[in-house]
Structures are given as structure tokens and as C-alpha cells.
C-alpha positions as CSV (number, residue, x, y, z in Angstrom):
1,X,0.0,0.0,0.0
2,X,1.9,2.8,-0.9
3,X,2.0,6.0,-3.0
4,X,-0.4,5.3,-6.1
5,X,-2.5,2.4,-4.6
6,X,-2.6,4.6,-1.3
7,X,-5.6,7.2,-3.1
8,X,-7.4,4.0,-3.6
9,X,-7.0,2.4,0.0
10,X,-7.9,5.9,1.5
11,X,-10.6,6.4,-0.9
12,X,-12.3,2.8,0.4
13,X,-12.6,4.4,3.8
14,X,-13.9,7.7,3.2
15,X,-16.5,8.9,5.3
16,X,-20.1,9.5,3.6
17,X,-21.9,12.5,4.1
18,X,-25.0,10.6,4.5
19,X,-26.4,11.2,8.3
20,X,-28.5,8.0,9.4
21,X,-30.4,7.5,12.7
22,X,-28.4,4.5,13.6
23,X,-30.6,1.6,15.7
24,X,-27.3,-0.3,17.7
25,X,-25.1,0.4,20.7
26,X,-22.1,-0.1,18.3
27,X,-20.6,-3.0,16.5
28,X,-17.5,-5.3,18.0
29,X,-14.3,-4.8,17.0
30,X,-11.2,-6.7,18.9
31,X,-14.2,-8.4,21.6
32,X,-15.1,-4.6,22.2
33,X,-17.8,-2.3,21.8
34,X,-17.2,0.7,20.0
35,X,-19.4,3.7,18.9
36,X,-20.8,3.9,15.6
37,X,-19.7,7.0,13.7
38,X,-22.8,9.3,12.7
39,X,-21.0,10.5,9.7
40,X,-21.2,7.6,7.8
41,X,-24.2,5.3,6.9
42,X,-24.8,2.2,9.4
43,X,-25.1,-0.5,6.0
44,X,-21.8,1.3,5.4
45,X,-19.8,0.4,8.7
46,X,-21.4,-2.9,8.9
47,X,-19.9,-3.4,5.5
48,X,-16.8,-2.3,6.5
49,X,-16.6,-4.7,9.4
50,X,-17.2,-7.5,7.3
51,X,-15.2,-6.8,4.6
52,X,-12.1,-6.4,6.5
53,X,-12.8,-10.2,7.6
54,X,-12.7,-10.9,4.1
55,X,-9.7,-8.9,3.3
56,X,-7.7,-10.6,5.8
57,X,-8.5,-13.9,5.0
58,X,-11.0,-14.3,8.3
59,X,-13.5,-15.1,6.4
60,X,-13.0,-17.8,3.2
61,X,-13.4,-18.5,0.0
62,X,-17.2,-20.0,-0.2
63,X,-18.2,-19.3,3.8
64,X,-21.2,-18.3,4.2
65,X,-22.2,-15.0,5.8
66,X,-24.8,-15.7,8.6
67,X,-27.6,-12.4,8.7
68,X,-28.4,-13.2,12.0
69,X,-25.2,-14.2,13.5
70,X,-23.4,-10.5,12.4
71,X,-27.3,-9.1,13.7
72,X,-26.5,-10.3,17.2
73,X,-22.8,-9.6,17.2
74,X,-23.3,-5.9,16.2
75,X,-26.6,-5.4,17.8
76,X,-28.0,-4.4,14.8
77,X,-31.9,-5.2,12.8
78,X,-31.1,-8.2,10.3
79,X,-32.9,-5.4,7.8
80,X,-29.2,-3.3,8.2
81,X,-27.0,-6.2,7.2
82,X,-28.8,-7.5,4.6
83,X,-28.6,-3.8,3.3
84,X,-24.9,-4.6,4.2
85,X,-24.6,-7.5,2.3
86,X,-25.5,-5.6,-1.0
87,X,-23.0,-3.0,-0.3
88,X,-20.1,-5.8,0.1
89,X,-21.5,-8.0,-3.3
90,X,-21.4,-4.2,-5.1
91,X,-17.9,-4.6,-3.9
92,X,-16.5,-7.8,-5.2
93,X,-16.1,-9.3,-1.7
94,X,-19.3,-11.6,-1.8
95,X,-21.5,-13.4,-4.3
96,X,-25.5,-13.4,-3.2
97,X,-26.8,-16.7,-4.2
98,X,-30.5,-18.0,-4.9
99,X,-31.6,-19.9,-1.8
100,X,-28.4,-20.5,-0.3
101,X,-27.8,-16.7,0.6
102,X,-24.7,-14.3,1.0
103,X,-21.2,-16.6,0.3
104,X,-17.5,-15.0,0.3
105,X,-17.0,-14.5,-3.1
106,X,-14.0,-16.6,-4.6
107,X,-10.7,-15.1,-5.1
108,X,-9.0,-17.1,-8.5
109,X,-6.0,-16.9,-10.4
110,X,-8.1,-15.4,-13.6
111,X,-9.8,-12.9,-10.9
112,X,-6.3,-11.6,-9.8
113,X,-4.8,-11.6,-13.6
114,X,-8.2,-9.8,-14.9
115,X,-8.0,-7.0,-11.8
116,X,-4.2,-6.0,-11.8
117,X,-4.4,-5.9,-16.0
118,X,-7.1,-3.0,-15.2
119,X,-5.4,-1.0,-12.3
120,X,-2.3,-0.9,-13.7
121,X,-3.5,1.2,-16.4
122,X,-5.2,3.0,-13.8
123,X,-2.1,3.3,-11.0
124,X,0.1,4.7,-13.8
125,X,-2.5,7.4,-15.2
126,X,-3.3,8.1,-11.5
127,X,0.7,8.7,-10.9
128,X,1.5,10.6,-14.0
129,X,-1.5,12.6,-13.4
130,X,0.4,14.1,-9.6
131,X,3.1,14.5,-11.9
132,X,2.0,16.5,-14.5
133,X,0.2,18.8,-12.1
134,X,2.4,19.5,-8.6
135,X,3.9,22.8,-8.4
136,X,6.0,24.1,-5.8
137,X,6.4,22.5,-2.3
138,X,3.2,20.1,-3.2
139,X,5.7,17.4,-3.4
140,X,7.6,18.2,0.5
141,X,5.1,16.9,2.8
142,X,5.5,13.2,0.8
143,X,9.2,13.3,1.0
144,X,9.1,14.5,4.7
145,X,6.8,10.9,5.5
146,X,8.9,8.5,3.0
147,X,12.4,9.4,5.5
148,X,10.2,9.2,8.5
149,X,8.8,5.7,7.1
150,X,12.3,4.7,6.1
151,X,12.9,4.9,10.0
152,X,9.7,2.6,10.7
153,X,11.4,0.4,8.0
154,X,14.4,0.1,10.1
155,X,12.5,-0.5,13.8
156,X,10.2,-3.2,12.0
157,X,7.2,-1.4,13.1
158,X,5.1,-2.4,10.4
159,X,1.7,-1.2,12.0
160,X,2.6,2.1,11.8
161,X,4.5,1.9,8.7
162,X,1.2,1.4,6.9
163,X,-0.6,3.4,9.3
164,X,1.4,6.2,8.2
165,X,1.0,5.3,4.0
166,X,-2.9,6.4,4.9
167,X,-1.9,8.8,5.9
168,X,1.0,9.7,2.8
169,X,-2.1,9.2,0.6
170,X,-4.3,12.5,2.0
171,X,-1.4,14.4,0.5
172,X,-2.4,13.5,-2.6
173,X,-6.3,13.4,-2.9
174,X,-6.2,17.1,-3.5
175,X,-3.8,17.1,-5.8
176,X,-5.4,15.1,-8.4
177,X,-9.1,16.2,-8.3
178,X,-10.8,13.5,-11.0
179,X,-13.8,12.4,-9.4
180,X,-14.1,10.2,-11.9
181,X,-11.1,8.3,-11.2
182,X,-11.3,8.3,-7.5
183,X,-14.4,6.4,-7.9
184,X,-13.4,3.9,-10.2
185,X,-10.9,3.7,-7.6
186,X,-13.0,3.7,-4.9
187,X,-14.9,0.5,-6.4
188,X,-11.7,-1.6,-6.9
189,X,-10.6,-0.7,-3.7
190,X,-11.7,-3.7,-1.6
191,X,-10.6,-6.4,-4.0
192,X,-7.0,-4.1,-4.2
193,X,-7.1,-4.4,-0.6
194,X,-7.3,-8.5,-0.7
195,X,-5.2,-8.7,-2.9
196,X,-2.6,-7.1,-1.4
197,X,-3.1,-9.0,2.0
198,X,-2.7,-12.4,-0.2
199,X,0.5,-10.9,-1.3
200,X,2.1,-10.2,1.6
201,X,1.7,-13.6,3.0
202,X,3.9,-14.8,0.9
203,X,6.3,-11.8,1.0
204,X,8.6,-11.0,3.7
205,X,9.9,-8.4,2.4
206,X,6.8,-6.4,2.1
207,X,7.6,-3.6,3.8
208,X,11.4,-2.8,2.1
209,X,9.4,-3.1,-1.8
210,X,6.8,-1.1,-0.4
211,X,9.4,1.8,0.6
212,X,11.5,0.8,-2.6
213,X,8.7,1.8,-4.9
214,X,7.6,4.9,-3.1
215,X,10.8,6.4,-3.2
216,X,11.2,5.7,-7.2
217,X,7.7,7.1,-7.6
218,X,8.3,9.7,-5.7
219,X,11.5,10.5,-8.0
220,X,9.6,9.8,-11.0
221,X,7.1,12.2,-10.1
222,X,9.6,15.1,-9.2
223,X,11.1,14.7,-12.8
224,X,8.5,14.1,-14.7
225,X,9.4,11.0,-15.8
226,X,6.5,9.7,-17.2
227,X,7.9,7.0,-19.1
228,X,9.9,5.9,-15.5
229,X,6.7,6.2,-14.1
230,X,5.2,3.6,-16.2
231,X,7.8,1.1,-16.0
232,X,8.2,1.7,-12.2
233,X,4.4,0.9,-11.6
234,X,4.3,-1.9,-14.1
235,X,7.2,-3.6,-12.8
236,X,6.1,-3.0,-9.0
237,X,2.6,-4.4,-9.9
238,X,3.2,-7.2,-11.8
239,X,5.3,-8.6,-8.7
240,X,2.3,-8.1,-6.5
241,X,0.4,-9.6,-9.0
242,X,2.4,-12.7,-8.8
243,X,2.7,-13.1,-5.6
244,X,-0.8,-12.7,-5.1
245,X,-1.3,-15.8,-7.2
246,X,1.6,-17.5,-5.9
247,X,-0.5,-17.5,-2.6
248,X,-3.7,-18.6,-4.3
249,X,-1.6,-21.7,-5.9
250,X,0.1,-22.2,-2.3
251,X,-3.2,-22.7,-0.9
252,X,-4.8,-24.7,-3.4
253,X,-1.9,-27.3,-3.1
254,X,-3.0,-27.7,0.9
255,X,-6.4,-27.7,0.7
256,X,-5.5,-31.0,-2.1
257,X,-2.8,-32.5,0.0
């Protein structure tokens, strides 16, 4: 997650400005109880807190998503997360099935090829847009955060390492200004996510490419490199796109031995 697929990442989270009279004491999270937030709608959140199951690999392939279970968990009307449930199918995470209901959609091989041979395209026009348009000091704040990341590198603290990439990203979102890439963005975003979990089981090193790439972007940016840019992303990508289906191959082979 780092400077072009961070946009996309930040732009999953955003907050709606839909206000909805919300009907729970607040969903778990960690075996706690924790407020909803007003700001965004209560399908929304209930959404989220599922799909992060699914991201990280909580939830599998084919499992089925129980209304009444995730009612009783988040104190919430079975009414809300089936509203839920639409939100996370409109999102690639789940497949809603005749008579058998609401099922973790199926990450393959072709699904991983097919989705990283469309945000490519759209991680290098989203990285030679920023450079086309900076001016002036737009580009300091982002060199300030890669030498303070480069230091989280060092101290293996990945939780805040890509705590702070979120944050990396905000620095951009002004900068760029295409609505109607942010929400082509915004709609590829969870399977981006998942697909970048899968990854980085099988990748060590996660954290050092991560900090590799940013830095060349960031270069590539400052000059203008557009060409750079391209091959930077490409080559960055393609990796992740391998190792995503090096995972997906990894567990096919235990689930058959």
C-alpha cells in the first residue's frame, strides 16, 4: 500500500456525508464495543466490518455470511445487514446466491490476472497525473513521511509503517481532483485491498518493496518521468500480482494434499 495504490485504499474508507439515525449500541471490534460513527451510513460500517474479515482472510473462500449471527454480534436489525450485504457483493467481496444466501466471493488466479491488467492502467494514469500537475512544495510533505517511514522500516514497526501510508495518501487526494477516477478507484478498492493481503503472505519483504517503490515514484514524479513512471508501476505491480497468485496456488496445493 503505498503511493499510487494509497488514493485508492484511503478512498475505500472515506467517510459518507449521509447522516443515518443509527438503531445499535455499536458493532464489535477486537471483543469490544465501540461507537458507531454518525457520519457515515450504518449498512456502510457494517460493511466495512465485514469486509475487513474478508480482506484478511477471516472469512474464506465460499463461507457463508450468517444475517443473523453479524445481527447479534453488532446489535444491529437483520434489515441493516442485509442492506450490508448488498454494499459488500457491489464490492467484489461476496456473491449473493438464490436460496443459499450471502457466500465469500471466490478469489481465483483469472480474478487476480483480470483485476491487476485493469489498475495498472489506472495506477500509472493516476501517478503521471500528480506528476504533471504539482507545483512548488506540493511534493515536500510526501518526501518528509517517505524518510520518517524509512525509519519505521528500520524498527520493523510495520503497524505504523502502513498506518502512516494512509496517511501519505491524504497528501495526494487534493492534488489530483478526478472524481471520476477516485471512484473507479474507490470500487476496486476492496478487491485491491485483498489482494494485497494475499501478497504479503507470501512476502517477507513487504515492507522494504513497499518503501522501494515509493521512493522511485516519488523521484519519477519530481522529474517528470513519465515514461519511468510507467515502467516503475508496471514492474512494482506485476510482482504483486504474482505473488498474489503465488498464494492462491500455495493454498490450493493444501487444501489438495
Amino acid at each position: 500500500m503505498v503511493f499510487i495504490a494509497l488514493i485508492v485504499f484511503l478512498s475505500y474508507n472515506r467517510q459518507s456525508d449521509r447522516c443515518q439515525s443509527l438503531d445499535v449500541a455499536g458493532p464489535v471490534q477486537s471483543g469490544k464495543f465501540m461507537a458507531f460513527e454518525a457520519s457515515i451510513s450504518l449498512a456502510e460500517q457494517i460493511a466495512d466490518f465485514i469486509g475487513q474479515q474478508i480482506i484478511t482472510g477471516e472469512l474464506k473462500d465460499h463461507e457463508r455470511i450468517q444475517e443473523q449471527k453479524y445481527a447479534k454480534q453488532l446489535e444491529v436489525s437483520r434489515g441493516s445487514v442485509r442492506e450490508a450485504l448488498l454494499i459488500l457483493e457491489s464490492r467484489h467481496l461476496i456473491d449473493i446466491i438464490p436460496r443459499r444466501g450471502a457466500v465469500v466471493s471466490t478469489l481465483t488466479v483469472q480474478h487476480v490476472e483480470n483485476f491487476y491488467e485493469v489498475v495498472i492502467v489506472l495506477y500509472v494514469l493516476l501517478a503521471q497525473k500528480v506528476a504533471s500537475i504539482w507545483d512548488g512544495d506540493d511534493l515536500k510533505p510526501f518526501m518528509e513521511m517517505a524518510r520518517n517511514m524509512e525509519e519505521l522500516v528500520k524498527s520493523r514497526d510495520e503497524k505504523e509503517f502502513f498506518s502512516m501510508t494512509f496517511k501519505f495518501g491524504l497528501q495526494a487526494n487534493p492534488l489530483v481532483k478526478n472524481t471520476y477516477l477516485e471512484e473507479i478507484l474507490h470500487n476496486l478498492a476492496p478487491v485491491a485491498l485483498r489482494t494485497r493481503h494475499l501478497a504479503d503472505t507470501v512476502n517477507q519483504y513487504s515492507m522494504e518493496e513497499s518503501m522501494d517503490f515509493n521512493n522511485k515514484i516519488i523521484d519519477g514524479v519530481r522529474l517528470r518521468d513519465m515514461s519511468n513512471i510507467k515502467k516503475v508501476v508496471i514492474d512494482y505491480y506485476a510482482n504483486q500480482r504474482d505473488l498474489a497468485i503465488a498464494a492462491i496456488r500455495s493454498s490450493e496445493e493444501q487444501v489438495a494434499g
